[in-house]
C-alpha positions in Angstrom: -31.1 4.0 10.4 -29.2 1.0 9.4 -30.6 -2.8 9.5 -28.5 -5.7 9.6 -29.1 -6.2 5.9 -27.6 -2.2 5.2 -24.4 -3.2 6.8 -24.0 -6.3 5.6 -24.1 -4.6 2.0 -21.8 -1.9 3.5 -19.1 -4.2 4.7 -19.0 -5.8 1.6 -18.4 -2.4 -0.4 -16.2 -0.9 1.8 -14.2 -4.2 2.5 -14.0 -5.5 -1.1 -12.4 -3.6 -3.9 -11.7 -5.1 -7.1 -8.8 -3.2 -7.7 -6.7 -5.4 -5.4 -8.0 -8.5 -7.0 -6.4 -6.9 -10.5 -3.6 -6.0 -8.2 -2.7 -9.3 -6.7 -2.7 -11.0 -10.0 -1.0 -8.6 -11.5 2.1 -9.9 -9.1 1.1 -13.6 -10.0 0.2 -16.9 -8.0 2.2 -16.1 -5.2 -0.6 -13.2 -4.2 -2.4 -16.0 -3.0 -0.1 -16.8 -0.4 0.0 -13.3 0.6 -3.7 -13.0 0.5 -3.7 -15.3 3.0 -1.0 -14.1 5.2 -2.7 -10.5 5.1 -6.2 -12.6 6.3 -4.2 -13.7 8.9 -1.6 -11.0 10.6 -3.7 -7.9 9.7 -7.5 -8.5 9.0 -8.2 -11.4 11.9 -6.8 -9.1 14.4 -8.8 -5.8 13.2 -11.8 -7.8 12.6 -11.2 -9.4 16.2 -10.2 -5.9 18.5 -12.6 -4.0 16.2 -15.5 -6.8 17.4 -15.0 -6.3 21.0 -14.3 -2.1 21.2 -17.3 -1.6 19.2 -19.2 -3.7 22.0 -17.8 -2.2 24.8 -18.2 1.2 23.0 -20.4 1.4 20.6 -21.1 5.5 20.7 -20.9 7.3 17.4 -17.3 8.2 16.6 -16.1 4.5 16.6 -11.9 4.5 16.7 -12.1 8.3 17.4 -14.0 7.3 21.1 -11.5 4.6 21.6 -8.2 6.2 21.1 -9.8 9.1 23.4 -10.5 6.9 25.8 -7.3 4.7 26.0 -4.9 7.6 25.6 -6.9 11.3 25.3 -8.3 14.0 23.6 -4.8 14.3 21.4 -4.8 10.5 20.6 -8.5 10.8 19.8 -8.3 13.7 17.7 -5.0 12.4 15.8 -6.4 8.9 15.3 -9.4 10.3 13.6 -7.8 13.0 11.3 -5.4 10.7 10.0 -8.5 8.4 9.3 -10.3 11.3 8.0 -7.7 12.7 5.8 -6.3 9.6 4.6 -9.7 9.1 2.2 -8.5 12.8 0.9 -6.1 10.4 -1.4 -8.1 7.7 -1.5 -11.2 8.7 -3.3 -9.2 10.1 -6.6 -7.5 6.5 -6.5 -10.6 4.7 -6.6 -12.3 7.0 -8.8 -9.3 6.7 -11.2 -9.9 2.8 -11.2 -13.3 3.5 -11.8 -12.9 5.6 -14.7 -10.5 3.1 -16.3 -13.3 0.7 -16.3 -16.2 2.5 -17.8 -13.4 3.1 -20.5 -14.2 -1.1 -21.6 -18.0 0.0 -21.8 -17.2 1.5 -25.4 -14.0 0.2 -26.2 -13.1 1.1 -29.7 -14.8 4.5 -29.2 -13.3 5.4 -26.1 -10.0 3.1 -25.5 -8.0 6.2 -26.5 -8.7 7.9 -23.4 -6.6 5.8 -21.0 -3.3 7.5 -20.8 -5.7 10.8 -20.5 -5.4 12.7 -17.5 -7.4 15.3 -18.2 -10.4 12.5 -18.5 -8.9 10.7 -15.2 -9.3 14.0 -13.3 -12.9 15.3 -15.1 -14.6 12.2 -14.0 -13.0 11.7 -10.5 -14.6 15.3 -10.1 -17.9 14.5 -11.2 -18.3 11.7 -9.3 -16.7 12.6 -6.3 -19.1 15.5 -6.5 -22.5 13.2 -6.7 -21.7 11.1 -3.6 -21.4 14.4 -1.6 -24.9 15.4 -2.5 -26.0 12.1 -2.0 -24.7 12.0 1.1 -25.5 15.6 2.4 -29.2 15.0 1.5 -29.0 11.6 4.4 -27.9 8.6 5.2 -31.7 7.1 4.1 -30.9 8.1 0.5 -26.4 7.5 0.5 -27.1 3.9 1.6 -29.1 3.4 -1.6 -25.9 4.3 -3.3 -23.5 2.2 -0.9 -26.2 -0.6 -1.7 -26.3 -0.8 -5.3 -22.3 -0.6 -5.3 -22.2 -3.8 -3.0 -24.8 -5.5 -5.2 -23.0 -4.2 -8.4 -20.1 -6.1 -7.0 -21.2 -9.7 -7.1 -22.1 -9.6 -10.4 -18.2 -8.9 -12.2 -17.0 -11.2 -9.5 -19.6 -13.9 -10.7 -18.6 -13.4 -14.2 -15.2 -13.5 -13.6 -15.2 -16.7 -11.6 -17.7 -18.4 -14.0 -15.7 -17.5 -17.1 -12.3 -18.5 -15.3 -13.6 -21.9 -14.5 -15.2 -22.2 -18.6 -12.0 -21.0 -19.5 -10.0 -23.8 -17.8 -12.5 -26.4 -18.7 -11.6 -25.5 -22.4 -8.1 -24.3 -22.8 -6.5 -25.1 -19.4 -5.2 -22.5 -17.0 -3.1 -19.3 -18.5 -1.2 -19.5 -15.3 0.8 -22.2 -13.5 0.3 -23.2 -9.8 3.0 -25.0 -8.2 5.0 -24.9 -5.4 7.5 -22.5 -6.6 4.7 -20.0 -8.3 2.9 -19.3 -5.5 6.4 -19.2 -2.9 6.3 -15.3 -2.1 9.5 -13.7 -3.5 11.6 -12.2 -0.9 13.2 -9.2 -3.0 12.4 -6.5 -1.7 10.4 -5.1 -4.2 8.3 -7.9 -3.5 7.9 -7.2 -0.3 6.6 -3.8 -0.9 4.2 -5.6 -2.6 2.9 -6.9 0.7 1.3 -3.6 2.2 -0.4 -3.0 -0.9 -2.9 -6.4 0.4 -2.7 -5.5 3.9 -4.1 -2.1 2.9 -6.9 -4.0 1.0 -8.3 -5.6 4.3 -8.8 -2.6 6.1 -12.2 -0.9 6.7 -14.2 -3.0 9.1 -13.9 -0.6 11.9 -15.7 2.3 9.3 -19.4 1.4 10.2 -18.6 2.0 13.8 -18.0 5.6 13.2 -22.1 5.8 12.9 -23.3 3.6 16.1 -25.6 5.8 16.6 -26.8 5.7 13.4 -26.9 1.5 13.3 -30.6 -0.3 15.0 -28.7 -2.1 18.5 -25.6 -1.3 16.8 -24.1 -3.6 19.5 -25.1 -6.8 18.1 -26.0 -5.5 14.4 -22.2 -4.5 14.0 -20.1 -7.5 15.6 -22.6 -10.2 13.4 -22.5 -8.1 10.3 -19.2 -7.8 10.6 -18.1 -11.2 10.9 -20.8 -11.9 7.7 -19.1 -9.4 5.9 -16.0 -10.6 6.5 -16.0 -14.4 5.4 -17.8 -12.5 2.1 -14.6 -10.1 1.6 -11.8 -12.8 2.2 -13.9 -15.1 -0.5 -13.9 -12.7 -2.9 -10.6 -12.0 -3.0 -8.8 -15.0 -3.0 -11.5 -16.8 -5.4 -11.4 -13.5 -7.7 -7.6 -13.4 -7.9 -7.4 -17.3 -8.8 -9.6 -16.6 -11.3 -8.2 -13.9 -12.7 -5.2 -15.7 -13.3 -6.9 -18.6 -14.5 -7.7 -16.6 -17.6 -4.8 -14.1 -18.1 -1.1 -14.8 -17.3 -0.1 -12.1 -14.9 2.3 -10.4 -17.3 -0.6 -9.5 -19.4 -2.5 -7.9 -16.5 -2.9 -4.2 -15.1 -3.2 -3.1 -11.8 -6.0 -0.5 -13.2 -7.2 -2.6 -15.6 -6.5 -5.9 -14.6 -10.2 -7.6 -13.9 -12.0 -6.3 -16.7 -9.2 -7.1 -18.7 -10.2 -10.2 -17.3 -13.4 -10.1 -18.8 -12.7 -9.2 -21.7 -10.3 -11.8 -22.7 -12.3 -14.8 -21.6 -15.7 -13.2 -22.5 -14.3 -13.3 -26.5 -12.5 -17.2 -25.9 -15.8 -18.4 -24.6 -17.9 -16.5 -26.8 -19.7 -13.6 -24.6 -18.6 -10.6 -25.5 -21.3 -8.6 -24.8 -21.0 -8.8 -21.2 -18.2 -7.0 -21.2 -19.8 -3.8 -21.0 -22.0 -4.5 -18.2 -19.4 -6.0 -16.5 -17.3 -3.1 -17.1 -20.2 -0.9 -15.9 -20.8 -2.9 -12.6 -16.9 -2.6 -11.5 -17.0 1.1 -11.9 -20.2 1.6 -10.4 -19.7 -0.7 -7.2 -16.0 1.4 -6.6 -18.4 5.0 -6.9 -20.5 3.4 -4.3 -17.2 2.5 -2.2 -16.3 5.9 -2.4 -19.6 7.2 -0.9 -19.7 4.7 1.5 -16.4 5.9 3.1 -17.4 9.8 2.5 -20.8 9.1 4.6 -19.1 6.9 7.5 -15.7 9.2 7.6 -17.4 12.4 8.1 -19.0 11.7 11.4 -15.0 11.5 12.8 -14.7 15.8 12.4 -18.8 16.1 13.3 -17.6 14.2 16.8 -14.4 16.6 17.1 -16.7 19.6 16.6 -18.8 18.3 19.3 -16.2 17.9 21.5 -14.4 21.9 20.3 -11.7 20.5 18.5 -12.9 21.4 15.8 -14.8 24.5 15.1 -18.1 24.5 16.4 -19.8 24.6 13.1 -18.4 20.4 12.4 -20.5 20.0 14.9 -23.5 21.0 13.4 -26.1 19.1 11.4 -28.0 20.6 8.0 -30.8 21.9 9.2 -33.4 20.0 6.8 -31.0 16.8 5.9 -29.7 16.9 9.8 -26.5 15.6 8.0 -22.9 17.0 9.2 -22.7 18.9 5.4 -19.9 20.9 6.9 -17.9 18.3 7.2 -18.7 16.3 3.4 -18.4 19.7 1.5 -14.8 20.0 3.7 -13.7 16.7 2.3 -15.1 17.2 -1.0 -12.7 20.4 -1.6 -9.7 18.9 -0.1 -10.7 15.8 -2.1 -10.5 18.0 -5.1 -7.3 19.2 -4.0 -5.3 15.6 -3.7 -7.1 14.8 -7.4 -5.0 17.8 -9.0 -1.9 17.2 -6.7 -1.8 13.2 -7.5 -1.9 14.0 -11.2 1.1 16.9 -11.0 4.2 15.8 -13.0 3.6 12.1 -13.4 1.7 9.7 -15.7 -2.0 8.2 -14.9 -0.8 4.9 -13.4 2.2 6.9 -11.6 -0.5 9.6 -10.1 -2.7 6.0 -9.4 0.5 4.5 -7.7 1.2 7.8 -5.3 -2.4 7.9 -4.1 -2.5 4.4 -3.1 1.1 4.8 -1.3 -0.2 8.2 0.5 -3.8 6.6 1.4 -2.0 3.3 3.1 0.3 5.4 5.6 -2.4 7.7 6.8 -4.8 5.0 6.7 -2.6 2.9 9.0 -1.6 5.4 11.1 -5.1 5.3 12.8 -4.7 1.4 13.0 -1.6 1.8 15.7 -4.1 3.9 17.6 -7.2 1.0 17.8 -4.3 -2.0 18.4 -3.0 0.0 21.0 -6.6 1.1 22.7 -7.6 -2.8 22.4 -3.8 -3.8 24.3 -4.9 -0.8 27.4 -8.7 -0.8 27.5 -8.6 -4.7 28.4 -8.0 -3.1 32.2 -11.3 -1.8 32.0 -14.5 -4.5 33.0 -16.4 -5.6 30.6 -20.0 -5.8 30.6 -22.2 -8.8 30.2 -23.0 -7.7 26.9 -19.6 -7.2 25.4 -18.4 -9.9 23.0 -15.1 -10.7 24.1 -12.1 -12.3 22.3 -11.7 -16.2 22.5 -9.6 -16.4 25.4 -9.9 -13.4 27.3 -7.5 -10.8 28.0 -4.4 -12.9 27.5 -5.3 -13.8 23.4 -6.9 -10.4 22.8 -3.1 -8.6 24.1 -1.7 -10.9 21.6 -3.7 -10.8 18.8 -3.6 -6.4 19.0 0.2 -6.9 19.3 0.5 -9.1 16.0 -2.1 -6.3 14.3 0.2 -3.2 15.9 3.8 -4.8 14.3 2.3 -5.8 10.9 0.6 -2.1 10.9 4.0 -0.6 11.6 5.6 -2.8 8.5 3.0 -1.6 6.1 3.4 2.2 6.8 7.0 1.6 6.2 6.7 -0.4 3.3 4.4 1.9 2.0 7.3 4.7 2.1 9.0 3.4 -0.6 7.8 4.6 -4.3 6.9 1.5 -7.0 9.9 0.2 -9.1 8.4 1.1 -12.5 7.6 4.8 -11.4 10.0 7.1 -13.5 10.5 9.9 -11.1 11.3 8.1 -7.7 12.4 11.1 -6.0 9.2 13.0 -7.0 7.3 9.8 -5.8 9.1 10.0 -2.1 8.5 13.8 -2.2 5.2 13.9 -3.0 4.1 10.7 -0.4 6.4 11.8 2.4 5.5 15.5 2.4 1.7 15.4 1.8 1.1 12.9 4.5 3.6 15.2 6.7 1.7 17.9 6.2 -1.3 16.4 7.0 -0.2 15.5 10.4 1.4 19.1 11.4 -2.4 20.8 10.0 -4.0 17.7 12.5 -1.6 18.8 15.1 -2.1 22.9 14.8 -5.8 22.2 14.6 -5.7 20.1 17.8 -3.9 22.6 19.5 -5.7 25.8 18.2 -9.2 23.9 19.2 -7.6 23.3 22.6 -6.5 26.9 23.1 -10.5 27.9 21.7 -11.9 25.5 23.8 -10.1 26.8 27.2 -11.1 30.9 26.1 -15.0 29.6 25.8 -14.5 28.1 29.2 -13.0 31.4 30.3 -15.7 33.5 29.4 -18.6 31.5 30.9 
């Protein structure tokens, strides 16, 4: 079971990657802006609708059990296969980051590796592979993992603050902040841009997907959540400013960017040797994202076989581990699958780029589904133990609405393919027809679970 202190540690790992810190100043002062405009118009109203379901509701399944219940089994089902399947893309792109990082460990010995795909997709395999095991064995021994990568998380950030602030005591910021720096640019590459930060707030709704897994998981989750959360928007912004304090944003990577970071102002200040601890930490705290999202993820198809919409044998738990294995081992292979079809006729950062585009849009897909179960299920009483929104139904309405319409701008931003990737058309292709794909197999399974469902009902 987990304590408040467990998923306190897993908000934190599955809300804050440092990816999108290297991201957002990668794109320069004006991320911080859009950091905040993300906080704002995507995370406050998840955090918010995601407080209240998860008190009126709080059965295992989490945004599964709401989209049932707001619009039906096919809602239900298509809300948490779309969930489900959008980690098929995103564990390769955060293994990808990690492997980028443990490159820094051994520099001069291993720096040669990072245009290397075949590296890239060898370690995203391995790893991949060791938090389904983990997991599989039980939750008691994967929160261990999703522990340590929350833990190995504060210490890059630390550094990286620490050393921004002795680097700007000593040489004075690498980057300006004014006005016009940190004014969002409205070019529409820009604005593409904009989904990519959206997308890093999700993932407080994931720890509801094991209430029944969670000790009084109605008042463990809403006060671990809002915990979690002032720790993730901190984080972010602080890291990004930071960042930027020590690199310009021209000279910084979107996979390498914060222990580039590191790096730089370890050797200006004089602590080189940090860097591969440092560089050790980030990988290891994005491993332990990865099996945080692979435990919490696979109790969506364990509920669907429960309920027949899935084979019966989702439904079932290991009988030593009493674990829903079926389910891991399924999203380990097809994990395997989207590693090998990211990496097909592109470079590292363009395979990186694709399965961050493909992750957003059936990651947000789901997200239409909770905003619009939070606008309906306000019809429904709540009970005395529900923690509501501040002002009732009215604010609650509203604040789904404004989570709904930026939801919808992300997935349509997210269509559009990065303006340094070579093959654009390939890049369209690719994110357009896998997460197509994905739907029609959600839909066929729906329907071919309904049609199984309705013979066992025949025969008994």
């Amino acid at each position: 079971m987990l304590g408040f202190r467990d998923l306190v540690l897993f908000y934190i790992v599955t809300g804050i990657s440092l990816r999108w810190i290297a991201t957002a100043a990668a794109a320069g002062p004006s991320s911080i802006v859009i950091w905040i405009g993300a906080w704002l118009c995507f995370y406050t109203p998840l955090a918010l609708s995601v407080l209240e379901l998860s008190s009126r509701y709080p059965e295992e399944g989490g945004l599964y059990v709401w989209s049932k219940r707001a619009f039906g089994d096919f809602s239900g089902f298509m809300a948490a296969w779309t969930y489900w399947t959008s980690n098929l893309p995103y564990f390769p792109a955060v293994l990808y980051f990690a492997a980028s990082n443990i490159l820094f460990m051994r520099q001069s010995a291993w720096g040669h590796l990072s245009a290397n795909s075949t590296f890239y997709i060898v370690f995203a395999l391995l790893t991949l592979a060791a938090a389904t095991l983990i997991n599989i064995v039980g939750l008691d021994v994967g929160k261990w993992l999703n522990n340590v990568g929350a833990l190995a998380m504060w210490i890059p950030v630390c550094i990286v603050i620490i050393m921004g602030f002795i680097a700007l005591h000593r040489y004075g910021s690498a980057t300006s902040f004014t006005l016009h720096s940190m004014t969002p640019s409205l070019h529409f590459n820009d604005i593409i841009f904009w989904s990519v930060l959206t997308f890093a707030f999700g993932g407080s709704e994931t720890a509801s997907f094991m209430g029944e897994e969670i000790k009084n998981a109605r008042r463990t989750i809403p006060f671990a959540l809002l915990f979690g959360g002032v720790v993730v928007t901190i984080c972010y912004i602080l890291g990004t400013v930071c960042v930027l304090l020590a690199l310009p944003s021209s000279e910084v990577s979107s996979l390498q960017g914060l222990v580039q970071a590191v790096a730089k102002t370890a050797s200006r200040v004089g602590f080189s040797g940090v860097l591969p601890l440092a560089a050790f930490l980030i990988a290891l705290s994005n491993i332990g994202a990865a099996g945080a999202y692979l435990a919490a993820v696979a109790r969506l198809p364990f509920v669907a076989g429960i309920d027949r919409l899935l084979p019966p044998i989702f439904g079932a738990l290991h009988p030593r581990w009493k674990t829903p294995w079926v389910a891991l081992l399924t999203q380990f292979v097809l994990g395997v699958v989207f590693i090998f079809l990211g990496q097909a006729g592109t470079s590292v950062k363009g395979a990186y780029d694709v399965l961050v585009s493909m992750g957003v849009i059936t990651y947000f897909i789901p997200y239409l589904y909770l905003f619009a179960a939070m606008i309906k299920l306000q019809r429904e009483p709540a009970g005395p133990d529900v923690i509501r929104v501040p002002g009732g139904t009215i604010v609650a309405k509203l604040v789904a609405t404004i989570g709904f319409i930026t939801t919808a701008a992300t997935i349509a931003l997210s269509l559009i393919p990065q303006p340094d990737e070579p093959n654009k058309l390939l890049a369209v292709f690719k994110i357009v027809g896998a997460t197509g794909a994905l739907v029609l197999v959600g839909v066929w399974i729906f329907l071919a679970g309904k049609r199984r469902a309705a013979r066992v009902q025949q025969e008994t």
